[in-house]
N, C-alpha and C positions, 0 to 999 in steps of 0.2 A: 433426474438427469435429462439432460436435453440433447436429444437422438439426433439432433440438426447441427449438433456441431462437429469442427472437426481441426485436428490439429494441423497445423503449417509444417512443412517437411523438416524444416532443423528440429522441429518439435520433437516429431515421431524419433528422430535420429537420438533426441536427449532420452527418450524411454527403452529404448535400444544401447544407451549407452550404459545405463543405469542396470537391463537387463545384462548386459556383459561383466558388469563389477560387481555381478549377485547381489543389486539393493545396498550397495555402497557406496557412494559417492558425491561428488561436489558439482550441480549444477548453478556457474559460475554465469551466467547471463547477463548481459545489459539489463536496466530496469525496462521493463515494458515487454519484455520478448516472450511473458508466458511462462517463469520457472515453476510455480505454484499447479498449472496444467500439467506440467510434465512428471510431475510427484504424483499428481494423486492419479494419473492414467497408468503411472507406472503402480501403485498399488490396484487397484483397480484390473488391471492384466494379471497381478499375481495375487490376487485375491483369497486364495486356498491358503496359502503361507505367510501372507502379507497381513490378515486382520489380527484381531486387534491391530489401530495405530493411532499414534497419537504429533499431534500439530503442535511446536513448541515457536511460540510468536511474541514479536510485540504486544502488548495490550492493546493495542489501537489497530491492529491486524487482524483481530479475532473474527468481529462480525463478517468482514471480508474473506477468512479463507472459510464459514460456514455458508456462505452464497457461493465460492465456487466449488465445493464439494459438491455443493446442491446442481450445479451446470453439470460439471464431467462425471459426477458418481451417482449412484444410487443407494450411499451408504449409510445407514442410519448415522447422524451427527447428535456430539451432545459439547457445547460450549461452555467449560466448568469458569465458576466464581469463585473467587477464596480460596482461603489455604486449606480449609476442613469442610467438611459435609460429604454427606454418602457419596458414592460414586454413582452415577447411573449406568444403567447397561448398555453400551453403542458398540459401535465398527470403528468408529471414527472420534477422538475426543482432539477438543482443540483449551490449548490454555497457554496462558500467558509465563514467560520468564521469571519473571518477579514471585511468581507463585509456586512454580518447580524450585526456586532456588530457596524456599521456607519449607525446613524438614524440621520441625521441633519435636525433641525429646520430652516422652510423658510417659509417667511409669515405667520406665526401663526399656519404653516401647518408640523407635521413631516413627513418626504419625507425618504425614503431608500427604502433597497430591504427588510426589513422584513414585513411594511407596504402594500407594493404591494404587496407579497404574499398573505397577511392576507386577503387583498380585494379581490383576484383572489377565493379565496374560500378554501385554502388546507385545507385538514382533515388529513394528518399522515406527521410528521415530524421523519425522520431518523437522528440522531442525531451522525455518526461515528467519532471514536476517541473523546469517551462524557467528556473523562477526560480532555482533554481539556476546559471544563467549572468547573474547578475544583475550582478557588478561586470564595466565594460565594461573594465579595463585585465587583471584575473586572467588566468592563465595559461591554466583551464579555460574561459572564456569565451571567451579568443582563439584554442584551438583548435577549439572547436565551431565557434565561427563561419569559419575558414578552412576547415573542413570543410562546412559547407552550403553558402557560395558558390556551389561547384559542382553543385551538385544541381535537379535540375528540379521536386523537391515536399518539400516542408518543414513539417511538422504538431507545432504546440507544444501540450501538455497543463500545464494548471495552473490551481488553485484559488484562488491568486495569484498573478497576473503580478508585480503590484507587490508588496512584501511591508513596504516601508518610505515611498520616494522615486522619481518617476518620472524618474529619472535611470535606475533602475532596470531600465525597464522596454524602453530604448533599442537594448540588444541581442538583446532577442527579437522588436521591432518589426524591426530589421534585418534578421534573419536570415529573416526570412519576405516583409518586400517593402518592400528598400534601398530603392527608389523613394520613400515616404512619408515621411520626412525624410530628404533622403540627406546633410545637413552636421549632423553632431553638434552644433558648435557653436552654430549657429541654434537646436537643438531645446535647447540647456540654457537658450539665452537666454530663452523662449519658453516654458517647462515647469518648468523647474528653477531659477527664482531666480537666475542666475550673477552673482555677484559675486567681485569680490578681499576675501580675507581680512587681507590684509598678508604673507599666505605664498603664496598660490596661488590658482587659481581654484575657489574653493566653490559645489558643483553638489547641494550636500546639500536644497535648496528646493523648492517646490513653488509653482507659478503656471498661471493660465491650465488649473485642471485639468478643469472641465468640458466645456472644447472639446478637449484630451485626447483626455478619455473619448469625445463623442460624434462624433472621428475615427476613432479603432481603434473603435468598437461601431458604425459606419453602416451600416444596413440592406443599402446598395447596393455600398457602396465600402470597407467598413473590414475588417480583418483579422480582428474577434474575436467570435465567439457564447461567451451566457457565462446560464447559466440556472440561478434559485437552488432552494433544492429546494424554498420554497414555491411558485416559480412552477411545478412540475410535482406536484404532490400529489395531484392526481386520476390520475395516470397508473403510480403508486408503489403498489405494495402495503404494507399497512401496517408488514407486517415483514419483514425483510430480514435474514438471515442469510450473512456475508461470509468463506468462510476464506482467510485470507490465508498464504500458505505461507514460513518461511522457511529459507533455507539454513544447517545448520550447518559448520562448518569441517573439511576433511578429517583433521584432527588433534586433533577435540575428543575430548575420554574418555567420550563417550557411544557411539560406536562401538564401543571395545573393553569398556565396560559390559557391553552389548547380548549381546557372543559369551559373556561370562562368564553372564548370566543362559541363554543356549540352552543353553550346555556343562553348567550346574548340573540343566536341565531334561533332559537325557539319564540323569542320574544316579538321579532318581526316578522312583519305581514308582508312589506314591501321591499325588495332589493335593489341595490341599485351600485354601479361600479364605484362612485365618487363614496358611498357609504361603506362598502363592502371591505376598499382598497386599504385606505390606513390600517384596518383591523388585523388583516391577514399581512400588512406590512409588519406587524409590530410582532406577530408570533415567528415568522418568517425570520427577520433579525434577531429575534432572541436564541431563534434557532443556531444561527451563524454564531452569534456569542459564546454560546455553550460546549459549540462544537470546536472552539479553538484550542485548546490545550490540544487534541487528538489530531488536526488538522496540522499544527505547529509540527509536531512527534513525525506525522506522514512527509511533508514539506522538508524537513531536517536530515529524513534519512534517506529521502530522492536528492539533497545536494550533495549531501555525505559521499554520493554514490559518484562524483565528479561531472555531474552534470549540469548545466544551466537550465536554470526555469521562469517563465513568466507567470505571476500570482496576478489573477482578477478578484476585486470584490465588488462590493456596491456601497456599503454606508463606511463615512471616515471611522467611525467608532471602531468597527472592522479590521480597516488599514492600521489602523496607530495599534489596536492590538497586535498584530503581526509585526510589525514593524518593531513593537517592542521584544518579542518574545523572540523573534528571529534574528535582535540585535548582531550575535555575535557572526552573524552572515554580511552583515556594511549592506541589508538591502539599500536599492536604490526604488524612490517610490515618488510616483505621479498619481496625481489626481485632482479636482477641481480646488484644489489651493494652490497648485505648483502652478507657478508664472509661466506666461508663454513661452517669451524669451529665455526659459531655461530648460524647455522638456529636449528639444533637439538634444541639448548636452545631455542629458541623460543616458538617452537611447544610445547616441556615441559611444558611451562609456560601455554602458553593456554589453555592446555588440563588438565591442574595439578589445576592451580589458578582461583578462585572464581572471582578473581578482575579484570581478563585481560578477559573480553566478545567480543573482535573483533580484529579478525585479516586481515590485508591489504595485498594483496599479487599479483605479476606478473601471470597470468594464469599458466604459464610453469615454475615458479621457484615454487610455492605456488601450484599449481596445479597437480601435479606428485610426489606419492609415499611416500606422507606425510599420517599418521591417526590425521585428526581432528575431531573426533567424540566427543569432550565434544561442540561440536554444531552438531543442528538438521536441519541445513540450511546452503544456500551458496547461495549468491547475484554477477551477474557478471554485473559488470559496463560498460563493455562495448565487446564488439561483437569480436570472431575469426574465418577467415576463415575457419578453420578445426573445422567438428562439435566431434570428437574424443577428441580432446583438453576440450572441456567444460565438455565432460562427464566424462573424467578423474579427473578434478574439482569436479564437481557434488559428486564424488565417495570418495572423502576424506573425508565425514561424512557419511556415509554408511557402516556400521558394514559387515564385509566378511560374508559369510553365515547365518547374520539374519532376521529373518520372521516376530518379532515383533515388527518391528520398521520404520518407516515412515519418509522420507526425502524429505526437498521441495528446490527448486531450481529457486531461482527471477533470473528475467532478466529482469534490471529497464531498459527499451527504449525510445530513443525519438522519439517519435510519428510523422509518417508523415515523416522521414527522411528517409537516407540510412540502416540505425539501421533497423528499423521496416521490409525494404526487407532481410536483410542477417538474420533477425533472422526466417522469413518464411520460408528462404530456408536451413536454418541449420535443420531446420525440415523435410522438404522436403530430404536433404542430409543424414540424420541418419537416416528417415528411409528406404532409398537406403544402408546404412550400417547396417540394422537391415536382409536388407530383404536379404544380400549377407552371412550374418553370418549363417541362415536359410534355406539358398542356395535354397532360390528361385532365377530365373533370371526377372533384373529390369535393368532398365539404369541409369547411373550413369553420374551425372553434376555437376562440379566444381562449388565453390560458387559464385569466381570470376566471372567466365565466366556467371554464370547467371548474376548475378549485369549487367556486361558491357551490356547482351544482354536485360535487363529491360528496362535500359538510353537510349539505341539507339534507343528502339520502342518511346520509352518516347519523343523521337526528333523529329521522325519521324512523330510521332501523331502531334507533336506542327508545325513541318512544312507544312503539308497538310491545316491543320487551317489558 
């Protein structure tokens, strides 16, 4: 746990608020304002009653909320695989959706991970990205929800509850306090337009949504705090640097990359940048490759969330992957093929149209001297040597001289890789750029040169061994 931090005051108010619904309720937050902090400090305070708990996520979420358990707790973490195998012993277990919603029947006995849980003893289920249990009849929503039943504290995180229809919204009101509508079909009558089609009954409507709203958001009595980030902009630094970490797959070819560039690195006597650079280019990119399916999944459900984003990469291979994957978003995308004469229209459009929420772009073609401020974010895919270059990125949604306005900046990585070092040291390197602009005196080290000089101790160790 890191004793140095500290939460922002809507924060402390969200653990406060959570404290008043006795570990029930809906922190409804913008993306970026910390819902994740507010869960586990709020377990964390009620720690006596609150353990066991268990973190029900995207898969592409997991390694992510094990680093910030790691920040705000000190709770033993254990990050379960698969649908079977022993349970181990923790405070704190984090798994994926996909895996809670596999309970297979064997010997007369249901066997999965929600079962084990349940025996293990947890008391508060965190439930992030809940709109994901949003169809009430799905298989994944119906086993989440026979697995909260049972539980005494139940904390939903998301940026939208509703994402469509509040039909929608019914099984995560459920699962945090049946009591508020406890007959479904009252609530579709009443909410959801329900009508017969001539086929069945259509719940696809929307009625009666303001008294909805100001049920679940009641000061006293509703289930959901939900704060946009203009309502907290005084309490935001203006920039906000995010890495988000993600898991590559135990079988990808960037692992056995990796041993080929050490073992290549035993070989030589002499180092040099122009020899060094292609090599750590090409693990470097494979990295990026690998890591796209998880990257796409993060990307998809920060637009999901109605937001606008600027994507950076570095190699076209990169770009056209995203590009394809993220098709059914119309990104729009620049890079060193797009004609001059057509980037202006680009930017336009982005900045101008409601409909175009993501733009794809080369760091250095998309990154330099463009304003993209109808986004409040920028995502960079994948790592540049120079930490000057990101921040130039970073800066194209950042208003020149304004004060009330809050900018955050991902940087999805793959965890355990090359990535995970140059983005330490791109840290390390701006603020040897911070501290020469201040004119304080510091030493100053090439990114490159660290990388090489990380790998060779990295050898060096394996060799003594």
């Amino acid at each position: 746990m890191d004793t140095s931090l500290h939460l922002f005051p809507y924060q402390r108010e969200g653990v406060r608020f959570l404290d008043s619904r006795n570990g029930r309720g809906l922190i409804a937050d913008a993306p970026g304002l910390g819902k994740s902090a507010q869960a586990l400090r709020w377990i964390l305070k009620n720690h006596a009653r609150a353990l066991p708990a268990v973190v029900v996520c995207p898969a592409s979420l997991k390694l992510n909320w094990a680093r910030e358990a790691d920040k705000w707790t000190d709770f033993t973490v254990a990050v379960l695989e698969g649908r079977q195998g022993t349970l181990p012993k923790a405070e704190l277990y984090i798994v994926n959706y996909d895996v809670m919603a596999t309970m297979k029947r064997k010997g007369g006995k249901v066997k999965g991970r929600g079962p084990q849980l349940i025996q293990s003893g947890i008391q508060t289920a965190v439930l992030d990205e809940s709109h994901m249990c949003k169809e009430r009849t799905a298989k994944r929503t119906q086993a989440v929800m026979r697995f909260t039943e049972r539980l005494p504290f139940v904390i939903a995180l998301s940026g939208t509850p509703i994402t469509n229809r509040p039909a929608e919204f019914y099984p995560v009101i459920s699962m945090i306090n049946p009591d508020l509508f406890p007959d479904w079909w009252e609530y579709a009558k009443r909410y959801c337009g329900l009508y017969f089609d001539g086929f069945g009954w259509n719940t696809d409507g929307a009625s009666h949504v303001k008294e909805l709203h100001n049920i679940v958001a009641h000061p006293e009595t509703g289930i959901m705090i939900r704060r946009l980030k203009e309502d907290v902009l005084t309490e935001l630094p203006p920039k906000q640097r995010i890495v988000v970490p993600l898991q590559l797959p135990p079988d990808a070819q960037y692992w056995q990359a990796e041993k080929h560039f050490e073992k290549w690195l035993q070989t030589q006597s002499l180092f040099t940048k122009s020899l060094v650079r292609p090599k750590l280019n090409t693990i470097k990119q494979l990295a990026a490759l690998e890591k796209i399916p998880a990257a796409v999944e993060w990307i998809a459900d920060y637009l999901d969330q109605g937001q606008k984003l600027v994507v950076f990469s570095l190699h076209h291979k990169v770009i056209d992957e995203l590009q394809l994957q993220l098709a059914k978003y119309k990104p729009l995308v620049m890079d060193g093929r797009t004609p001059m004469n057509k980037r202006a229209g680009l930017v336009e459009t982005f900045q101008t149209d409601p409909k175009h929420t993501l733009i794809i772009g080369h760091l250095l073609a998309l990154g330099v001297g463009w304003t993209l401020t109808a986004a409040s974010a920028t995502c960079s895919v994948e790592l540049d040597y120079v930490p000057a270059n990101h921040s130039q990125g970073d800066d194209r949604v950042h208003r020149i001289g304004q004060k009330s306005d809050s900018v955050f900046s991902y940087y999805l990585v793959a965890a355990e890789t090359v990535e995970e070092n140059i983005v330490k040291m791109l840290d390390r390197k701006q603020s040897v750029l911070n501290a020469v602009i201040d004119g304080k005196t510091t030493e100053a080290a090439d990114v490159l040169e660290s990388l090489l000089a990380f790998y060779k101790n990295k050898v060096k160790k394996g060799q003594k061994k």
